[in-house]
OpenMM code with the backbone's topology and positions (N, CA, C; nanometers):
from openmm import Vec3, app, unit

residues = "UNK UNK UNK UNK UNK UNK UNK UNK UNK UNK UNK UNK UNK UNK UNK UNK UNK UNK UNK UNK UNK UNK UNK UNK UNK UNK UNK UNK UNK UNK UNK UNK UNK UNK UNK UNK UNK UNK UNK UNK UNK UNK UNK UNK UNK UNK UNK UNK UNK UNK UNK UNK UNK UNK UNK UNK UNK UNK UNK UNK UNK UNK UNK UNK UNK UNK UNK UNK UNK UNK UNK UNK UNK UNK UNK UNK UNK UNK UNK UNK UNK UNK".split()
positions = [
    Vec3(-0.1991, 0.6379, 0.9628),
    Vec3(-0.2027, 0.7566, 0.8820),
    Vec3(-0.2067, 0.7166, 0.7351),
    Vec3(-0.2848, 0.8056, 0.6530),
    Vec3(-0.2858, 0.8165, 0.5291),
    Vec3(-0.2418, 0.9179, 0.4667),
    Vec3(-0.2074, 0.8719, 0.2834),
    Vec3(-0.1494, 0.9945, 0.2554),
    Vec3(-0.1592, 1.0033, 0.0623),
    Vec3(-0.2816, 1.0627, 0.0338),
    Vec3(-0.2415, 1.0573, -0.1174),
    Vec3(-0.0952, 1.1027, -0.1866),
    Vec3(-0.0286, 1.1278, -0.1651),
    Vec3(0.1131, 1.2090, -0.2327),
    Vec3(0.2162, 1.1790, -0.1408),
    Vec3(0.1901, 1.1139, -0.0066),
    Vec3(0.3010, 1.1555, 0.0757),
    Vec3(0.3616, 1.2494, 0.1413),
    Vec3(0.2775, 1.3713, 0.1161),
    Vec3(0.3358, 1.5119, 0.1535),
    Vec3(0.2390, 1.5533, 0.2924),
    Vec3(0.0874, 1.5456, 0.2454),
    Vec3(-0.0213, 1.5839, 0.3707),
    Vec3(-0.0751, 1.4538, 0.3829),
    Vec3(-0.0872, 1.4348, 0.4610),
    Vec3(-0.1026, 1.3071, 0.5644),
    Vec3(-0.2540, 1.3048, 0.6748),
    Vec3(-0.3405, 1.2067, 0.7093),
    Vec3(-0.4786, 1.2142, 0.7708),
    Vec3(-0.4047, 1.1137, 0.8805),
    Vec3(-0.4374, 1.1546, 1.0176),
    Vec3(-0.4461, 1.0016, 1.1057),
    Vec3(-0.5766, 0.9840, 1.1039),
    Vec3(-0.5455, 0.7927, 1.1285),
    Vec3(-0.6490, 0.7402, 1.0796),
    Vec3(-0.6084, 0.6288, 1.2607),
    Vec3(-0.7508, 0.5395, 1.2667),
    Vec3(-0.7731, 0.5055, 1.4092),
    Vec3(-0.7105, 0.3405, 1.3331),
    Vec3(-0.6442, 0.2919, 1.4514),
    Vec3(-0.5089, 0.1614, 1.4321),
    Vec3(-0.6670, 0.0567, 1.3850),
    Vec3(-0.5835, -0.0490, 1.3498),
    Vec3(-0.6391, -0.1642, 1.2769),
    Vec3(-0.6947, -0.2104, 1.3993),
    Vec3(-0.6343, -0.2066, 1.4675),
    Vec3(-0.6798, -0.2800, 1.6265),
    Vec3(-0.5526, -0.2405, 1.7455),
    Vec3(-0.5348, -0.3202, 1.8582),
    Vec3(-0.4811, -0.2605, 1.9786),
    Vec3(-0.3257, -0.3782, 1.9305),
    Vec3(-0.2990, -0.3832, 1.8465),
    Vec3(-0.1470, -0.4865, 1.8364),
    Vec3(-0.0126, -0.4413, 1.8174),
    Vec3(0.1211, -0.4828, 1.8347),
    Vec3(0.2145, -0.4027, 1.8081),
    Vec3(0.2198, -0.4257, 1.6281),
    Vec3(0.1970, -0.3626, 1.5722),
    Vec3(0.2055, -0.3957, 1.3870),
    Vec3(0.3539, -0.3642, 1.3717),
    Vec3(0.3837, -0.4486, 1.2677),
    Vec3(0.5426, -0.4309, 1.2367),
    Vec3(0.5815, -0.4396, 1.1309),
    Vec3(0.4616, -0.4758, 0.9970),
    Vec3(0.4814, -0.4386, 0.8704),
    Vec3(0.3394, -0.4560, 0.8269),
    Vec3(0.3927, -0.3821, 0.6771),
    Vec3(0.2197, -0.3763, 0.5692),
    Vec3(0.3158, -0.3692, 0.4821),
    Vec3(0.1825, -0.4497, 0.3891),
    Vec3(0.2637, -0.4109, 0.2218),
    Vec3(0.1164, -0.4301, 0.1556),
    Vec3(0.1456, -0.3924, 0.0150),
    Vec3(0.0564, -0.3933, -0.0551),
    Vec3(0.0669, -0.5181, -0.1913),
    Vec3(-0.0345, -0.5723, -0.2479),
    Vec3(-0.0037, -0.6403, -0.3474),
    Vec3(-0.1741, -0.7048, -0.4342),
    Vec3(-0.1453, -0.7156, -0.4973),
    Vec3(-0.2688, -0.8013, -0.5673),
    Vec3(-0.4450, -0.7396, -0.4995),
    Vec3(-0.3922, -0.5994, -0.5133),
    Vec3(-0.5581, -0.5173, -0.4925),
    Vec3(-0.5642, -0.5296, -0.3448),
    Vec3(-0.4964, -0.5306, -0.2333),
    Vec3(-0.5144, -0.5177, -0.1179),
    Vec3(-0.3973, -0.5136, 0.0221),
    Vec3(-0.3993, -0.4618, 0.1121),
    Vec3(-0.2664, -0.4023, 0.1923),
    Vec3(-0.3276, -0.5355, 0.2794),
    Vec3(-0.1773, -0.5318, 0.3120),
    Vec3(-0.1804, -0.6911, 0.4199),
    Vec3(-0.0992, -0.6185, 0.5448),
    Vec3(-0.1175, -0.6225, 0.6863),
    Vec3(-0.0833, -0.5807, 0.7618),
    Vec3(-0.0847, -0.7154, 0.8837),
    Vec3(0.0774, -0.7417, 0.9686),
    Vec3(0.0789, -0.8177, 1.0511),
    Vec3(0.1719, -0.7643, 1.1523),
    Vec3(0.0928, -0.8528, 1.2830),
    Vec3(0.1343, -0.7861, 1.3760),
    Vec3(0.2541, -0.8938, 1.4816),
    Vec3(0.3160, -0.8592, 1.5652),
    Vec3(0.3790, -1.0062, 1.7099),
    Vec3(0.2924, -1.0201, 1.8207),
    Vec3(0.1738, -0.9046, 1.8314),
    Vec3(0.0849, -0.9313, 1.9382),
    Vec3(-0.0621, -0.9610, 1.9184),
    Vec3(-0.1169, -0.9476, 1.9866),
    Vec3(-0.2801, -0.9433, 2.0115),
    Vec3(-0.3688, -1.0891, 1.9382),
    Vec3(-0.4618, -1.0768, 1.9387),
    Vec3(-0.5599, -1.1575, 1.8802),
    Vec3(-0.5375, -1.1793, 1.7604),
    Vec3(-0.5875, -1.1121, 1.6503),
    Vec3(-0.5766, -1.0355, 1.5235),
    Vec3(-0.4409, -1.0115, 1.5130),
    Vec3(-0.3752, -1.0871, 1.4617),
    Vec3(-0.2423, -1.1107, 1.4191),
    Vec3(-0.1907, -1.0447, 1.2441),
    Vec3(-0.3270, -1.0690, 1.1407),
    Vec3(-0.3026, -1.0777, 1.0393),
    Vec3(-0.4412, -1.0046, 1.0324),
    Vec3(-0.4001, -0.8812, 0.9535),
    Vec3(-0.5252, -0.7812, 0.8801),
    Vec3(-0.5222, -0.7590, 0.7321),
    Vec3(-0.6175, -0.7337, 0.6726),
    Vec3(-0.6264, -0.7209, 0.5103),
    Vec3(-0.7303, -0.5719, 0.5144),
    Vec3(-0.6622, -0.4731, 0.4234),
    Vec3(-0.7371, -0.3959, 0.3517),
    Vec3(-0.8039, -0.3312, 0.1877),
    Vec3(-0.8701, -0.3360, 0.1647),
    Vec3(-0.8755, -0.2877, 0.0431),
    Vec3(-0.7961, -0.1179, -0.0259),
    Vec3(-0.8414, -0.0527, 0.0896),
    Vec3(-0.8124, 0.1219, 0.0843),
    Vec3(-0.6993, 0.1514, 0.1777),
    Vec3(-0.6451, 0.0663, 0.2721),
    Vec3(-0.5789, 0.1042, 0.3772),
    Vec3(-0.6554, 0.1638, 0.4984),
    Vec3(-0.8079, 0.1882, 0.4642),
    Vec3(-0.8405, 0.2783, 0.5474),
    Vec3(-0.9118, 0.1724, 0.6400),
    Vec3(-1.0331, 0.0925, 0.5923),
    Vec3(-1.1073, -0.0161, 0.6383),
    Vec3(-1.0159, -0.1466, 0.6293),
    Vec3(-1.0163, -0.1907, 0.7910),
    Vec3(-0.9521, -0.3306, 0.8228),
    Vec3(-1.0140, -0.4526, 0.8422),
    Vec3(-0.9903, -0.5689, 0.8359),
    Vec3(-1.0880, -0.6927, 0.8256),
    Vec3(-0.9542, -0.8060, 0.8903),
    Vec3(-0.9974, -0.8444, 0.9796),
    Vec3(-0.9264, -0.9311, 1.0685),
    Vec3(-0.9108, -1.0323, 1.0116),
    Vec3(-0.7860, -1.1166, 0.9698),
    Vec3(-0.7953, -1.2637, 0.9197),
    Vec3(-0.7476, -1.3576, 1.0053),
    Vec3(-0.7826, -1.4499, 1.0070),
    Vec3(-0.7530, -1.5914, 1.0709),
    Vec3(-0.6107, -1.6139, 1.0529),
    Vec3(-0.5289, -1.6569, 1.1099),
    Vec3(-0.3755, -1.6601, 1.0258),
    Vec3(-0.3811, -1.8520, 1.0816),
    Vec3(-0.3037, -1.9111, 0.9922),
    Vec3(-0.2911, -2.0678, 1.0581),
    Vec3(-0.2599, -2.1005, 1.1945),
    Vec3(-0.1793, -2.0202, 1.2513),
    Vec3(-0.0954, -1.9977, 1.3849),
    Vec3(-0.0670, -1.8354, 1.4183),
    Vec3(-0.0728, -1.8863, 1.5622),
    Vec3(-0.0727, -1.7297, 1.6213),
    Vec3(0.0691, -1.6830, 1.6673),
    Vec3(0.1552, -1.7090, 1.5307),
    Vec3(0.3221, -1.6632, 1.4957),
    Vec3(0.3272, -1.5415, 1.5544),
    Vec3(0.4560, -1.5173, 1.6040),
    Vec3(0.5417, -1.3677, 1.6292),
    Vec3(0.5571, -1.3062, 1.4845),
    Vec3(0.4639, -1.2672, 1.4045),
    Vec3(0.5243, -1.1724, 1.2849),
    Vec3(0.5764, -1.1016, 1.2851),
    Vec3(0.6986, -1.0804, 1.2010),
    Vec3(0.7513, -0.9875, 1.1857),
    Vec3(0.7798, -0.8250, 1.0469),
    Vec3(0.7560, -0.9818, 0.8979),
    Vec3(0.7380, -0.9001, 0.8251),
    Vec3(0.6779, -0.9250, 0.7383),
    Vec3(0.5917, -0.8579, 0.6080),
    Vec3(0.4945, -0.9154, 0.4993),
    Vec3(0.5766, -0.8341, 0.4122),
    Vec3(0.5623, -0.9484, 0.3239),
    Vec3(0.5430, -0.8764, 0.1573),
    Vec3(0.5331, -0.9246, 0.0455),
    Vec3(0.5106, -0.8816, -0.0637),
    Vec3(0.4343, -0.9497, -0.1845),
    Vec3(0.5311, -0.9321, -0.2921),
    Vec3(0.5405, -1.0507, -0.3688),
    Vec3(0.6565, -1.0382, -0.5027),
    Vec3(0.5891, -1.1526, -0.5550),
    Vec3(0.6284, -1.1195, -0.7309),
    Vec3(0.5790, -1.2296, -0.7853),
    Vec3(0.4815, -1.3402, -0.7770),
    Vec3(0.3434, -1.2512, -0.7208),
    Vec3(0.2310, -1.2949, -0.7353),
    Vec3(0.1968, -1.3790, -0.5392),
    Vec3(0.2949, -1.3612, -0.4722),
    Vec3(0.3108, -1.4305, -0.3546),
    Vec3(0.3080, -1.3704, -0.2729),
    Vec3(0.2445, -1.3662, -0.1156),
    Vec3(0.2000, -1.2971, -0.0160),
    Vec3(0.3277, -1.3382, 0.0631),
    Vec3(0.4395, -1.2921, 0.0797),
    Vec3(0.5319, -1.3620, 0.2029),
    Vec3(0.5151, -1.3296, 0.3456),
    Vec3(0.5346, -1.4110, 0.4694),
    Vec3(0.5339, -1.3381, 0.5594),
    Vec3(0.6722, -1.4042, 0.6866),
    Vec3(0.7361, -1.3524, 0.7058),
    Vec3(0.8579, -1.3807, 0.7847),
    Vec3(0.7558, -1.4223, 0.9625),
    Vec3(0.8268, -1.4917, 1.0257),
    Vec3(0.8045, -1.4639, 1.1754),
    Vec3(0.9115, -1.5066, 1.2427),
    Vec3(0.9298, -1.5540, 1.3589),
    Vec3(1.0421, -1.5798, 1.4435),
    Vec3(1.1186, -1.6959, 1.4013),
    Vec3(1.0860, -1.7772, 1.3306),
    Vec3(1.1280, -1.9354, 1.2907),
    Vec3(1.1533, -1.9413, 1.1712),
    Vec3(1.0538, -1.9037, 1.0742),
    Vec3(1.0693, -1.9744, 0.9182),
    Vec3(0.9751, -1.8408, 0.8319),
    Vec3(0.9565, -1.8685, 0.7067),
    Vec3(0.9504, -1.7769, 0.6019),
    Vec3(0.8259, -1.8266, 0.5463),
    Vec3(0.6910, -1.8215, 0.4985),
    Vec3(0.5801, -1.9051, 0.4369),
    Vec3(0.5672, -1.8326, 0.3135),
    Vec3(0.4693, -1.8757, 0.2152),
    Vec3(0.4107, -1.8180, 0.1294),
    Vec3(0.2689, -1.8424, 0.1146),
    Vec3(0.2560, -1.7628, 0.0505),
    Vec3(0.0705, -1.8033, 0.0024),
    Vec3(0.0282, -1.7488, -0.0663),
] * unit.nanometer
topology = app.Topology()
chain = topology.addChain("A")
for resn in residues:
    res = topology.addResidue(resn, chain)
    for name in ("N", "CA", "C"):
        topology.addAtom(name, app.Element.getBySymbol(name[0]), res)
């Protein structure tokens, strides 16, 4: 789902068939990761259009997010950056 204001809201069709378990936004584009499927790690520009990324390993993600110029992403073991 989307939502200019937060108030009225559009569903919108999933990134793909995975359990997703966080998104964040940062540096001009929403990063979305998932603990299942193929497509582990998605990137959007709008939120609306998704683009599948390669991730190094096919980690249990759990959470993303961006601070100080850095993409973080948590999974079952350890903490990365990039």
């Amino acid at each position: 789902m989307t939502s200019p204001d937060g108030i009225t809201w559009t569903l919108r069709s999933a990134a793909g068939a995975n359990q997703w378990r966080s998104v964040t936004y940062g540096n001009g584009l929403f990063v979305a990761v998932s603990n299942t499927g193929t497509n582990r790690v998605m990137t959007s520009p709008d939120g609306i259009t998704w683009t599948a990324r390669s991730a190094t390993e096919a980690n249990t993600w759990y959470s993303v997010t961006y601070g100080n110029g850095y993409l973080w992403r948590y999974h079952k073991t350890a903490l990365t950056a990039s």
